[in-house]
N, C-alpha and C positions, 0 to 999 in steps of 0.2 A: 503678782503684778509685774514681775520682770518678762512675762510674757504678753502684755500689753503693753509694756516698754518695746519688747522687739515688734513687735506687728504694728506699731507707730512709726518706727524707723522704716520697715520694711516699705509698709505701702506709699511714702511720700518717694520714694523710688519708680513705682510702677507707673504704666503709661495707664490713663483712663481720657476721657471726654471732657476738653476744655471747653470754658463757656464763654464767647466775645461779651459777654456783658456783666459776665461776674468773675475775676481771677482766684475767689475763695474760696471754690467747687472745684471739684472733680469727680467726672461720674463713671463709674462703673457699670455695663449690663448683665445682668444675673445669667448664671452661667448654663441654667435651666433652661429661661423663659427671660427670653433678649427684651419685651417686654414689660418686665421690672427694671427700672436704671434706680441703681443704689447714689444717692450724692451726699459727696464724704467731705465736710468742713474740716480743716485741720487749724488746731486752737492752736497749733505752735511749740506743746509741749507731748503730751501725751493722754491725762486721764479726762482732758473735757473734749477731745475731739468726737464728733456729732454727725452723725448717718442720718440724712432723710430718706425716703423710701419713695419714686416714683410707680406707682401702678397703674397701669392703661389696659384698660379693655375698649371693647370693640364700639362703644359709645360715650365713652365719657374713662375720665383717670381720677386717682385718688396718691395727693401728697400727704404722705403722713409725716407731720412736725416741718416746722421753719425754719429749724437754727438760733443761732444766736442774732440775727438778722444786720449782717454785715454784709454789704454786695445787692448786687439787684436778682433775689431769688427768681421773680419773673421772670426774666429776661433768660434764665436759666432754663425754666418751664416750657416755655415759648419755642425754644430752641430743639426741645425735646418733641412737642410734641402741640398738634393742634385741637385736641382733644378738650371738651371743656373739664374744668378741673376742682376737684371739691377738697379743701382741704382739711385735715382731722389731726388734731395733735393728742399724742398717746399720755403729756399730761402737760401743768399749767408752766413747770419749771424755766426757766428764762432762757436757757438753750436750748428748748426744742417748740418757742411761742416765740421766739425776736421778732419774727420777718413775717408776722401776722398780718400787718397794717398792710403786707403789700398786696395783697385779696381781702376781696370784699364782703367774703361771709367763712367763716372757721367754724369749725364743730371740736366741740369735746365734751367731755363727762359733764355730765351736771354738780356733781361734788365739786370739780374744780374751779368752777367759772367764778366765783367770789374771790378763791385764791389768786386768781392769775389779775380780777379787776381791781386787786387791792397791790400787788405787787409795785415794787418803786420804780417810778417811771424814769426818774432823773439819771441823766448818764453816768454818774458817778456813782452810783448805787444798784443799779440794774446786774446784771451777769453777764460780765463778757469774760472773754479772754485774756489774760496776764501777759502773756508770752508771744502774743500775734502783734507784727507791726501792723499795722491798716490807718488808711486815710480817713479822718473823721467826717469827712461828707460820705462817706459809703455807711455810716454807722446807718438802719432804719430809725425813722421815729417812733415809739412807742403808744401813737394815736390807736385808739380803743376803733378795733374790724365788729361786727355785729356777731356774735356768737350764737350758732343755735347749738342746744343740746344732747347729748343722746343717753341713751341709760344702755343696761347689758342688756344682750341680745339682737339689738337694732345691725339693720345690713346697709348695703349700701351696693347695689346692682350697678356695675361698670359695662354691661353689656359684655358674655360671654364669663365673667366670671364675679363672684360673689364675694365681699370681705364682709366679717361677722366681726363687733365690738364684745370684746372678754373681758367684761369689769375685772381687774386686778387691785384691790387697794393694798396698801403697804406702804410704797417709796411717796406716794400722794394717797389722797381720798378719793380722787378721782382715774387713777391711774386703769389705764386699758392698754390690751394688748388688739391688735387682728389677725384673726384669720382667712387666709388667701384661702377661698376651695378649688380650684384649678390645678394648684401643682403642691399645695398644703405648706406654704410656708405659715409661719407663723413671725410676725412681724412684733417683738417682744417686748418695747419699748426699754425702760429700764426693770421691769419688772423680770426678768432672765437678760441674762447677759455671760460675755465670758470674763467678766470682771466683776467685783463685786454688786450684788443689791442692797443700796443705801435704805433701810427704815432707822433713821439716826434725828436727834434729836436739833442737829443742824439746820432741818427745814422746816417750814413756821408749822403752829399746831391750830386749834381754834374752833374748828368746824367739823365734824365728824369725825373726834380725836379716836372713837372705837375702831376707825379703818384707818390707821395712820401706825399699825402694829404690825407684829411677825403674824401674831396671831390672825388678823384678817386676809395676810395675804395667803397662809395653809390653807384656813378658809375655802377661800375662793379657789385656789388649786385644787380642792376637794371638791367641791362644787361641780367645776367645769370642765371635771376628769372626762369623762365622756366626748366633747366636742375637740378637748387638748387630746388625745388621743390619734384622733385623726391628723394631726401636727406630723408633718416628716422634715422639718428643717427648720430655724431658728434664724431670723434676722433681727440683732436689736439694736439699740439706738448709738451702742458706743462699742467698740473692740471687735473683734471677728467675725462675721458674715458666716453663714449654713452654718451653724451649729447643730450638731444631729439632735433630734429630739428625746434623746437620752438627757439633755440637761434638763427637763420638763420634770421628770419623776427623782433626779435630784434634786433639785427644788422642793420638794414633795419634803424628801427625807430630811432638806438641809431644815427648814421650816419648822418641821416636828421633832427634829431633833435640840433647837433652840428652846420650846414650848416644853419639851422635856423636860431640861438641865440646861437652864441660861447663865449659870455659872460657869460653866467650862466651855471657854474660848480662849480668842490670844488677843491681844492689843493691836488692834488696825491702828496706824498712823502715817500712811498712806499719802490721804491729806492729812496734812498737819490744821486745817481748819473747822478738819469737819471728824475730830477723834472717834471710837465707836472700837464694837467689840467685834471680831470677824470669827465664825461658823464656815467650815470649810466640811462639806460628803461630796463627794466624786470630784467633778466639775462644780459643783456649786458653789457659790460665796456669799453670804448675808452679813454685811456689817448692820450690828442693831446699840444701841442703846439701851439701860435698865428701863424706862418710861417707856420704851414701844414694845415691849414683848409682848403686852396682852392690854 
């Protein structure tokens, strides 16, 4: 984690794309395919800061996740680009669905959508940020946007290039990754990451408690080895950008090596609110809990 300690310091240093209508972004263009603008929330501290993912193809763009919905994420959009715009959140979690209300139709898993419509709406209850000062009229409202669903598989034709939904359950029951087929990123939500993946008993249970485990998310890495394959870079919702897709088939091993022998790990207390056991092979990290192993 002291290496997502340094890469939080680091980036609130660099120049990126300020926004006249939001001061709580900053965007960066992907270094591939100018294209992609990465936009980077900074929570103020380090482990909740939150990467939306703009992609624009030649008809139409695709923002995957809202943020914690602080600022006028539109206005940020708009800025970027005239492209009409469909938005997709990779899961129902409150930092990456805040700024939902600010568009008028959101997609996500269909396992999620009960989570995220049951979630606490009240401002004192919802997920924000600890450590960020902000004016409470830029807080969004947490007014219910119309959801449609999608399940694995489903695409989404931006004109010129393709993103594909990769059910990952684990950190959610609806949790999805996509894949760019243009330049093969793979946009990872919390599901890979260069920081831990939370399947911990912190986040609520209820609804397809069977995908809310390590076990479903090996799974589904087994599963969707074939399509992940094709993956050459890693962009996920929190910590460092291009990750090679070496962390893909660590996951693999971190996964099964937990499914193994779920006894031997160390004490993650990281967050101190959300305790759990952490699983470290290569680059990977899986903080679990005894109730989600299987």
């Amino acid at each position: 984690m002291q290496q997502q300690d340094a890469f939080a310091a680091a980036i609130r240093k660099e120049d990126g794309i300020s926004f006249v209508g939001d001061p709580y972004v900053k965007g960066f263009r992907n270094r591939i395919d100018s294209n992609i603008i990465h936009l980077y929330f900074d929570d103020g501290d380090s482990g909740g800061s939150v990467w939306m993912h703009l992609i624009c193809g030649e008809s139409s763009a695709l923002l995957i996740d809202t943020g914690y919905g602080i600022g006028n994420l539109q206005a940020v959009i708009r800025q970027l680009t005239d492209l009409p715009v469909t938005v997709f959140n990779t899961h129902w979690h409150g930092d990456h669905t805040g700024g939902n209300a600010q568009f008028d139709i959101v997609y996500m898993h269909e396992y999620d959508v009960s989570y995220w419509k049951n979630a606490p709406m009240a401002p004192d209850s919802r997920l924000l940020p600890q450590a960020l000062p902000y004016r409470k009229e830029d807080l969004v409202s947490l007014a219910e946007s119309k959801v449609c669903t999608v399940s694995d598989g489903c695409t989404l034709d931006l004109g010129g290039r393709t993103e594909t939904v990769i059910h990952t359950p684990g950190h959610s029951a609806g949790n999805c990754m996509v894949l760019d087929d243009k330049i093969g990123i793979l946009f990872s939500g919390d599901a890979i990451l260069s920081t831990p993946t939370l399947v911990i008993d912190g986040f609520p249970g209820g609804e397809h408690p069977d995908l809310l485990t390590v076990k479903a998310m090996e799974h589904s890495l087994q599963t969707h080895q074939d399509i992940l394959n094709t993956a050459q870079w890693l962009c996920p919702s929190h910590g460092r950008l291009m990750l090679p897709a070496g962390y893909i088939t660590a996951m693999q091993q971190c996964t099964q090596a937990i499914l193994q022998d779920p006894d031997a790990f160390e004490i993650y207390d990281y967050i101190p609110a959300m305790p759990g056991h952490i699983r470290c092979v290569q680059d990977a990290m899986v903080v679990y809990t005894a109730n989600r192993v299987r």
